[in-house]
Backbone bond lengths (Angstrom), bond angles and torsions (degrees), N, CA, C in turn:
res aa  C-N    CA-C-N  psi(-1)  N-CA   C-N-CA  omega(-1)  CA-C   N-CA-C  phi
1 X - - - 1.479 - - 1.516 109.86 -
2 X 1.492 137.10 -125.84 1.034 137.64 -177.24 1.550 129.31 -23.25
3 X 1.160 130.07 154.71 1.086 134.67 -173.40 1.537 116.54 -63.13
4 X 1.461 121.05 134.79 1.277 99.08 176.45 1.792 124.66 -73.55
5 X 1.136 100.98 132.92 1.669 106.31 -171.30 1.450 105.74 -50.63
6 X 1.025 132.36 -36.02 1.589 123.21 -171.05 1.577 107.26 -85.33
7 X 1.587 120.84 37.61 1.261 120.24 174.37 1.517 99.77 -127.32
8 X 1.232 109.26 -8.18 1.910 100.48 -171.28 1.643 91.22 -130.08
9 X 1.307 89.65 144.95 1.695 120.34 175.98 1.313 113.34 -88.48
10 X 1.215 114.97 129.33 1.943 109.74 159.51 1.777 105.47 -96.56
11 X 1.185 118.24 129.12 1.221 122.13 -155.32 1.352 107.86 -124.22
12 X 1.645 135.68 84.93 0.942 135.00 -172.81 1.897 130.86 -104.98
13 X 1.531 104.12 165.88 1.929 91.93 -179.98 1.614 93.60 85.48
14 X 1.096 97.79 21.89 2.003 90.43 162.48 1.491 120.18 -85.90
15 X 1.316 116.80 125.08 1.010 114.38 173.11 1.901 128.87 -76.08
16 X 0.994 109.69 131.32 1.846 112.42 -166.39 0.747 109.18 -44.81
17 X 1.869 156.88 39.64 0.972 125.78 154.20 1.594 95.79 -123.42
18 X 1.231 127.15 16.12 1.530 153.34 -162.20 1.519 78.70 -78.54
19 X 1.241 118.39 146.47 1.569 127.78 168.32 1.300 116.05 -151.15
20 X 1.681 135.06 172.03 1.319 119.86 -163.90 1.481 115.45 -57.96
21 X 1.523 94.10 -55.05 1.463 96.66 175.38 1.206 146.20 -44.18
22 X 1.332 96.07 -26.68 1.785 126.08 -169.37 2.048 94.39 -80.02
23 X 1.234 101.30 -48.52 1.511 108.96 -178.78 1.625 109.63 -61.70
24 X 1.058 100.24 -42.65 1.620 114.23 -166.46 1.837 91.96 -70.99
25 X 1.053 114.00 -48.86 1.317 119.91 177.13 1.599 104.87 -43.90
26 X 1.102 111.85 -60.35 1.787 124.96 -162.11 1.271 92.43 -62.78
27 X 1.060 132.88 -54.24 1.619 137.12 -154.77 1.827 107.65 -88.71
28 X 1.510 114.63 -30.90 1.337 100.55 174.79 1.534 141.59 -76.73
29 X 1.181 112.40 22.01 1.739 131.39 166.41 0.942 110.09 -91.78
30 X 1.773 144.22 -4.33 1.117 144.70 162.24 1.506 118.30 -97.97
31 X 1.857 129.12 4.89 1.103 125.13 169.73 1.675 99.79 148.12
32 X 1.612 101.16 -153.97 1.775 104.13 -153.39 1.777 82.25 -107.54
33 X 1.283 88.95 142.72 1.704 105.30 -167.83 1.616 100.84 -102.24
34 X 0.860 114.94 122.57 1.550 110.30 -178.18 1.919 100.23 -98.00
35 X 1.691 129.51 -42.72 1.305 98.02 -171.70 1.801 69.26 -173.32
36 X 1.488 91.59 151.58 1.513 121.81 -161.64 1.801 108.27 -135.93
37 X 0.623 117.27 132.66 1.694 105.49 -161.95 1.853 96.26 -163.91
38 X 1.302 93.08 135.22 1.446 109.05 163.51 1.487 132.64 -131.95
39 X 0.841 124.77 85.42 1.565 133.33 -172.75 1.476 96.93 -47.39
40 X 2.137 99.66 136.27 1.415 123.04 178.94 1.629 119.44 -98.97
41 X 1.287 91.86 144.45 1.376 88.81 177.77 1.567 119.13 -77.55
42 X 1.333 126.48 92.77 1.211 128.84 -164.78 1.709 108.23 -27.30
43 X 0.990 116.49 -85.71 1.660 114.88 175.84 1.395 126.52 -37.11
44 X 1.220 124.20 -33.49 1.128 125.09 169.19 1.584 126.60 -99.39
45 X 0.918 118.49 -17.80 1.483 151.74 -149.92 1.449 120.14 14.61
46 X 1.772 98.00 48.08 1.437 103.44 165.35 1.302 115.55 -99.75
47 X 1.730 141.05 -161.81 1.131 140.41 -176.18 1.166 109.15 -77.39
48 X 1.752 149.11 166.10 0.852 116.65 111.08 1.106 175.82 86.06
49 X 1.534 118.09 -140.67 1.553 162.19 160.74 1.988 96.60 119.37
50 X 0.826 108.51 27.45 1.582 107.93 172.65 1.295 106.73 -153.68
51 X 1.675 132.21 135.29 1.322 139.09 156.73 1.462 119.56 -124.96
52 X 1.232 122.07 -144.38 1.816 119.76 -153.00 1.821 85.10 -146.36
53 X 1.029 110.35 148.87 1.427 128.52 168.57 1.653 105.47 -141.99
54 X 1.821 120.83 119.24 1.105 115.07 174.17 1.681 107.76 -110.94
55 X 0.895 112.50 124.41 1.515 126.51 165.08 1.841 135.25 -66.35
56 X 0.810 117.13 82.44 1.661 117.45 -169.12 2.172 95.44 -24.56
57 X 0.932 150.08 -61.57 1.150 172.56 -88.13 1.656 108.75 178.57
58 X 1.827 101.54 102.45 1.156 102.02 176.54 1.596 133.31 -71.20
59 X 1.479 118.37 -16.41 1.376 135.93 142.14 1.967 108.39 -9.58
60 X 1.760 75.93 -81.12 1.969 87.70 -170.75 1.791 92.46 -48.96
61 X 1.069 116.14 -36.28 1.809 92.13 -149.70 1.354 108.10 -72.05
62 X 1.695 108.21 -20.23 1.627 115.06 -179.53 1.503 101.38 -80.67
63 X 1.071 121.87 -29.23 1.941 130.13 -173.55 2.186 83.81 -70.06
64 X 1.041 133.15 -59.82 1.109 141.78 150.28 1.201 114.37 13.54
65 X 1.674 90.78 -95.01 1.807 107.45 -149.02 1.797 85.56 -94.63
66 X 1.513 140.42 7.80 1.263 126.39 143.25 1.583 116.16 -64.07
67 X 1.418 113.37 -48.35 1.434 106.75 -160.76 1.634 110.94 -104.69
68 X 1.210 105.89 25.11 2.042 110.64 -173.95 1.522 99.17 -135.52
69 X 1.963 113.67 -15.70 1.083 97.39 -177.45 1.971 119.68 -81.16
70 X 1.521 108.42 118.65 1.235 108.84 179.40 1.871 116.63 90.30
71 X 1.370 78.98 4.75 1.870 86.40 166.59 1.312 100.53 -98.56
72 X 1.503 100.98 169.12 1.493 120.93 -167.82 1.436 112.37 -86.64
73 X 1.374 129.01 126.85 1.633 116.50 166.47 1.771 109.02 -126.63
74 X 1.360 126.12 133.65 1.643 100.09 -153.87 1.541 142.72 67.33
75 X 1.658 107.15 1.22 1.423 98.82 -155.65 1.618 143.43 114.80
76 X 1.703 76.02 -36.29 1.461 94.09 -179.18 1.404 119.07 -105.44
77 X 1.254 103.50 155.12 2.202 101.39 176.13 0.864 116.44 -111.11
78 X 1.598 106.26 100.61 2.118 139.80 179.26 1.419 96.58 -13.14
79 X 1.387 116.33 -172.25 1.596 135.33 145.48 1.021 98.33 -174.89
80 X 1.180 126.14 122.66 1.735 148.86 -133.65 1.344 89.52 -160.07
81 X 1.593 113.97 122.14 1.280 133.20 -174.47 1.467 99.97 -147.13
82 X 1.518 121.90 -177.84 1.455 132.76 160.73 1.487 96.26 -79.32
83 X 0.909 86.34 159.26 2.115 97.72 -176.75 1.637 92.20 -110.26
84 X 1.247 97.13 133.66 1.833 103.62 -174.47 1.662 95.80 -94.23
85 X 1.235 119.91 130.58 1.823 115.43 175.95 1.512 102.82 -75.85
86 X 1.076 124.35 126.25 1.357 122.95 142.56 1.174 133.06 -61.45
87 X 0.982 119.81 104.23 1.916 133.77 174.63 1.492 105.34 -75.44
88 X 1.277 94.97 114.84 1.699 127.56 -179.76 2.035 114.25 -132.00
89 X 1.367 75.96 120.49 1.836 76.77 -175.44 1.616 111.37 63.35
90 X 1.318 113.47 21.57 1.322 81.62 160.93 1.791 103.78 100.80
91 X 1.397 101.96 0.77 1.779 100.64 -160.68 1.654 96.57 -174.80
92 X 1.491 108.60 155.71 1.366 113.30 158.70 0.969 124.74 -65.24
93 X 1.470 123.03 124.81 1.839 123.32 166.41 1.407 97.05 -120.01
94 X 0.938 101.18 67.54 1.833 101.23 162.70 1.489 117.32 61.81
95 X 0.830 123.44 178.45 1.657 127.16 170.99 1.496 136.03 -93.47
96 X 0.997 95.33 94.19 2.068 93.45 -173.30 1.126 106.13 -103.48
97 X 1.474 121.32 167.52 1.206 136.92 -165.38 1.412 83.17 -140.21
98 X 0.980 133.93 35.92 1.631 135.79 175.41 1.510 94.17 -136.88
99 X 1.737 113.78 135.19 1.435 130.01 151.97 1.854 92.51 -20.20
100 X 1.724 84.00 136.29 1.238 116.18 167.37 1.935 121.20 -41.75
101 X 1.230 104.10 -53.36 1.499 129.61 -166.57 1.996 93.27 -74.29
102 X 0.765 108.97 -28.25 1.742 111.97 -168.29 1.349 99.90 -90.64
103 X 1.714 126.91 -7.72 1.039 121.49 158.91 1.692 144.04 -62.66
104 X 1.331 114.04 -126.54 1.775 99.02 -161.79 1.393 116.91 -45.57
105 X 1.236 128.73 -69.75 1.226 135.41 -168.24 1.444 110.51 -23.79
106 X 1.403 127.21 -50.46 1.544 132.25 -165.34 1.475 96.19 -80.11
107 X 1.007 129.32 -40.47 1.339 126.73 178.24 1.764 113.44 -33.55
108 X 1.226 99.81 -68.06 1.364 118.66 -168.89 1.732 88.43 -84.94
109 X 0.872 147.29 -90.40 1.466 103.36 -179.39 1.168 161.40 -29.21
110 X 1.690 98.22 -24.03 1.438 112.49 156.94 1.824 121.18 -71.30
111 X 1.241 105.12 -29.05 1.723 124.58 160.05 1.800 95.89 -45.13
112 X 1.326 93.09 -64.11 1.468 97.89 -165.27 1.874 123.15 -62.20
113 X 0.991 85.82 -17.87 1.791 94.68 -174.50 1.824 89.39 -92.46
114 X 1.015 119.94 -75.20 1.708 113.13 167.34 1.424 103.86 -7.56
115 X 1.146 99.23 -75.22 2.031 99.89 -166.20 1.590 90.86 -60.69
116 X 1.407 140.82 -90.99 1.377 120.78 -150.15 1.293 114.19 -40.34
117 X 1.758 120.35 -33.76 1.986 116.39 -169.67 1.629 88.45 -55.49
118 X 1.567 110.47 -56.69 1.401 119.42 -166.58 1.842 117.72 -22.23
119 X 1.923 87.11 -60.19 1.713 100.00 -171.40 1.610 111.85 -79.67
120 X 1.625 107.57 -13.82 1.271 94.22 168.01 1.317 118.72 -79.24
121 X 1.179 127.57 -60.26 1.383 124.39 160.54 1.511 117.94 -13.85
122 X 1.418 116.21 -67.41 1.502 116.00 159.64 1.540 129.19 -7.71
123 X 1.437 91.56 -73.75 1.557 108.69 166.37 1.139 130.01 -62.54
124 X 1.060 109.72 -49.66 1.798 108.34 163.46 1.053 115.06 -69.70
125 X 1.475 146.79 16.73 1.308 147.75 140.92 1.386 104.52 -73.27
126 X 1.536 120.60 -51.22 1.176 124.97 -151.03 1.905 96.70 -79.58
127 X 1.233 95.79 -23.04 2.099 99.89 -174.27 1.590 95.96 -77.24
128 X 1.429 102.52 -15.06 1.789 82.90 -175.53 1.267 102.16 -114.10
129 X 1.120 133.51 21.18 1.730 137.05 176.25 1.184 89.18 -106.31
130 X 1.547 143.29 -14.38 1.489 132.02 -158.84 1.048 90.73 -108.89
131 X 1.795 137.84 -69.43 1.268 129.69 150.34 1.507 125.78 2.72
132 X 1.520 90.40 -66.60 1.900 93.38 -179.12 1.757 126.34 -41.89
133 X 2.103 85.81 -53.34 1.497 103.78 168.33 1.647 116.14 -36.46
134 X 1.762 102.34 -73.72 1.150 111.35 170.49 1.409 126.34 -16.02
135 X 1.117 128.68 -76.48 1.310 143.92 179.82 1.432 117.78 -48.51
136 X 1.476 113.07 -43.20 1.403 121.86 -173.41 1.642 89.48 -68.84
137 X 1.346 123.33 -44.37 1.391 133.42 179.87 1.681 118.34 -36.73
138 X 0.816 104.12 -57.02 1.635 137.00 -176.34 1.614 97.34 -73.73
139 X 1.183 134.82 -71.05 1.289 125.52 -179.29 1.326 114.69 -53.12
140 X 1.467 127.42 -47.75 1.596 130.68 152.12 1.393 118.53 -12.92
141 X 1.402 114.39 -67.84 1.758 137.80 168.52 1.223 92.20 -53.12
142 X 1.289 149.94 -91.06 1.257 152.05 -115.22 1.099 96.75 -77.17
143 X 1.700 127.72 -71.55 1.682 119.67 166.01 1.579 107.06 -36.31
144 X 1.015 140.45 -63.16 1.274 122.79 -170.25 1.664 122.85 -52.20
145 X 1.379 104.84 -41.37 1.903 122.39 163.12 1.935 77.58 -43.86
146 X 1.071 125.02 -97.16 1.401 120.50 -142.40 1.417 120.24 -54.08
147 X 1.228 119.85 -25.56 1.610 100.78 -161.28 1.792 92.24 -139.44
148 X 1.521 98.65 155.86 1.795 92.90 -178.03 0.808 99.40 -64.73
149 X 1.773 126.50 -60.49 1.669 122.87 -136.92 1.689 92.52 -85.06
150 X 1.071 120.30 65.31 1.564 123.77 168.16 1.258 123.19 -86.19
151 X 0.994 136.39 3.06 1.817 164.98 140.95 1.501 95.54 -53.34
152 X 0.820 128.50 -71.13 1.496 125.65 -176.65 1.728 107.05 -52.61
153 X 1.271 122.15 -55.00 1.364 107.04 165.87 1.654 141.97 -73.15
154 X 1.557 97.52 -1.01 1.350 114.71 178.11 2.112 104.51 -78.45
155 X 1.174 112.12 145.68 1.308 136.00 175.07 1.695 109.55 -65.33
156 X 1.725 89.94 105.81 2.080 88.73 168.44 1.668 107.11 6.49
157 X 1.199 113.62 -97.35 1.120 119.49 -156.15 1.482 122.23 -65.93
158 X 1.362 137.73 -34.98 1.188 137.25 115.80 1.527 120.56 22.46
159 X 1.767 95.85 -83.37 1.361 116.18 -174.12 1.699 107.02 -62.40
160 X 1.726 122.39 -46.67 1.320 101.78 168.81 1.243 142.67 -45.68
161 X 1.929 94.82 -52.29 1.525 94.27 -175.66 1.767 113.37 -78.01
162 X 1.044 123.57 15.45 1.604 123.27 165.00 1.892 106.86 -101.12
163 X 1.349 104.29 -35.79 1.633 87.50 -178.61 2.168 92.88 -81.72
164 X 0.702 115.10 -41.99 1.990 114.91 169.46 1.577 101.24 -41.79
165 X 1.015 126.06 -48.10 2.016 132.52 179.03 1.702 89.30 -54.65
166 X 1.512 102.29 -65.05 1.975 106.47 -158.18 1.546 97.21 -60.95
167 X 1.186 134.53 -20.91 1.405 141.83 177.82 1.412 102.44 -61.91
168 X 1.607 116.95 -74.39 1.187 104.41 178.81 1.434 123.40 -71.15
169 X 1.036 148.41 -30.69 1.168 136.40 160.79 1.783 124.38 -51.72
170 X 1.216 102.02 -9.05 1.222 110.94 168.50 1.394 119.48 -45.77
C-alpha cells in the first residue's frame, strides 16, 4: 500500500513565493517526479515554508536530498530530509505537521462548512435580488395608483404586457 518513504522528500526553509511548480522545477534534474505538494495554511492560505517532493525512483530522491540539501532556492537554505509518514488510523493520511487529532476528519469538514457558507451566501444573494425585484415591483404599481398617464412611465415591455392583458380582457 503506501508509498515507500525513502522516495519522497520533506523539503523545508522555503521561502513564500516558492510554488509547486517552482519546487517541482528545482527538484526535477535529479529524476521522474511523481507528486509535489505543499500544505496551506488554512487561514492564510499560504505555504507553510516546507513541502513534500515524491520521486517515482528512490535513487533520484537520494541523488536529491544529497545535492538540494542546504542549497539555496529563493535565497533561502533548503533542508531536504526523508519525510517520515505519519500513521494515523491505522494508514497513511498524508503528512502533517499538525497534532495527529487535528487531522483528516476536520479537513473534510472544513471542505464541508466552505461549501454550505458557499450555498448560503448563494441564497442570500438570491433572497435579496428577489426582494430587490419586489420593490422595484411595488413602486411600478404605486406610480401607476398615483397618476393616470402611468403608461408613459411604465418600461417598453411593462407597457406591452399590460395593454396585451387589456386586449384579452377585452
Amino acid at each position: 500500500m503506501g508509498t515507500n518513504p525513502k522516495t519522497t522528500l520533506y523539503v523545508g526553509g522555503l521561502e513564500e513565493n516558492v510554488t509547486e511548480p517552482v519546487l517541482h522545477a528545482a527538484f526535477i534534474p535529479f529524476g521522474d517526479i511523481k507528486d509535489v505538494s505543499m500544505p496551506l495554511d488554512q487561514s492564510t492560505q499560504k505555504h507553510r515554508a516546507f513541502g513534500f517532493v515524491t520521486y517515482l525512483e528512490k535513487e533520484d530522491a537520494a541523488a536529491a536530498m544529497d545535492n538540494m540539501h542546504n542549497a539555496e532556492l529563493y535565497g533561502r537554505v533548503l533542508t531536504v530530509n526523508y519525510a517520515q509518514p505519519i500513521k494515523i488510523k491505522g494508514g497513511e493520511q498524508g503528512w502533517a505537521s499538525q497534532p495527529v487529532w487535528a487531522d483528516a476528519d476536520t479537513w473534510f469538514e472544513r471542505q464541508q462548512q466552505e461549501e454550505e457558507l458557499q450555498r448560503l451566501q448563494v441564497e442570500h444573494e438570491a433572497t435579496v435580488k428577489a426582494a430587490e425585484e419586489e420593490g422595484r415591483k411595488k413602486l411600478v404599481q404605486a406610480r401607476e395608483g398615483e397618476t393616470e398617464d402611468a403608461d408613459d412611465k411604465m418600461d417598453p415591455m411593462a407597457k406591452a404586457e399590460a395593454e396585451a392583458l387589456e386586449e384579452n380582457n377585452a
